[in-house]
C-alpha positions as CSV (number, residue, x, y, z in Angstrom):
1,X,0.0,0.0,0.0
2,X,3.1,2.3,0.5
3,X,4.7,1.9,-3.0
4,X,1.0,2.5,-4.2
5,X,1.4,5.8,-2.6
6,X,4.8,6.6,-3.3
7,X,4.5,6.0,-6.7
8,X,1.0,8.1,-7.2
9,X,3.0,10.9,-5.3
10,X,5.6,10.5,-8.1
11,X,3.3,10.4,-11.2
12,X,1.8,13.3,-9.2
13,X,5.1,15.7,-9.2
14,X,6.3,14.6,-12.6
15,X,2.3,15.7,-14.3
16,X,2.7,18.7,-12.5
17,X,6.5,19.9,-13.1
18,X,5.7,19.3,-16.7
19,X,2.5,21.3,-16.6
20,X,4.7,23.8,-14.6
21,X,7.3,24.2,-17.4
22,X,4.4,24.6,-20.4
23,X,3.2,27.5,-18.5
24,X,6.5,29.1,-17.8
25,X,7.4,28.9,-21.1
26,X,4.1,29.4,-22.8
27,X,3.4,26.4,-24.7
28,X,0.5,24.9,-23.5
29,X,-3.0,26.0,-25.0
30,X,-4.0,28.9,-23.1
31,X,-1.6,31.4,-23.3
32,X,-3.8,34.1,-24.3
33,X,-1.5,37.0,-26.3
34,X,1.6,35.9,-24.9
35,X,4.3,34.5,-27.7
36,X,5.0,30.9,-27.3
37,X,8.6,29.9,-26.8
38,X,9.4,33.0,-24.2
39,X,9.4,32.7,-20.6
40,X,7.0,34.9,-18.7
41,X,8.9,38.7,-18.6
42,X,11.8,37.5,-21.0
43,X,10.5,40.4,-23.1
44,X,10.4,43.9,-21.8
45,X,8.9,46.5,-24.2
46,X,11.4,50.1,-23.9
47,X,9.7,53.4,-24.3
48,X,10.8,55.1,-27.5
49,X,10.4,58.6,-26.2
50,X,13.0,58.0,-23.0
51,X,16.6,59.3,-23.2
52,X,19.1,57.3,-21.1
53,X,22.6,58.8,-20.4
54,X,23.7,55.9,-22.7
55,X,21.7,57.8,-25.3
56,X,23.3,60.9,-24.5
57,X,26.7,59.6,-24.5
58,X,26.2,57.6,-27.9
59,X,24.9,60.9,-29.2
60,X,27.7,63.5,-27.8
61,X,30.3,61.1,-29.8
């Protein structure tokens, strides 16, 4: 009865981790307007109208 339990526990984390990874990385069916392939906050849209001193320096040269 154990090894019953044991092994469900198993089958149990293994389902789950690889549920866990589709959703991280956006491949399972729901993922809504997010682009498959790229972890959650991998992509981080920059404002075109902000000037950073790296702009200014890149500029000045």
């Amino acid at each position: 009865m154990k090894k019953i339990g044991i092994m469900i526990g198993i089958g149990i984390l293994v389902v789950g981790g690889g549920l866990g990874a589709l959703v991280y990385f956006n491949l399972w069916p729901f993922q809504g307007s997010k682009i498959a392939g790229v972890p959650n906050g991998a992509l981080v849209k920059k404002e075109e109208n902000v000037i950073t001193e790296l702009d200014l320096l890149l500029a000045a040269r």
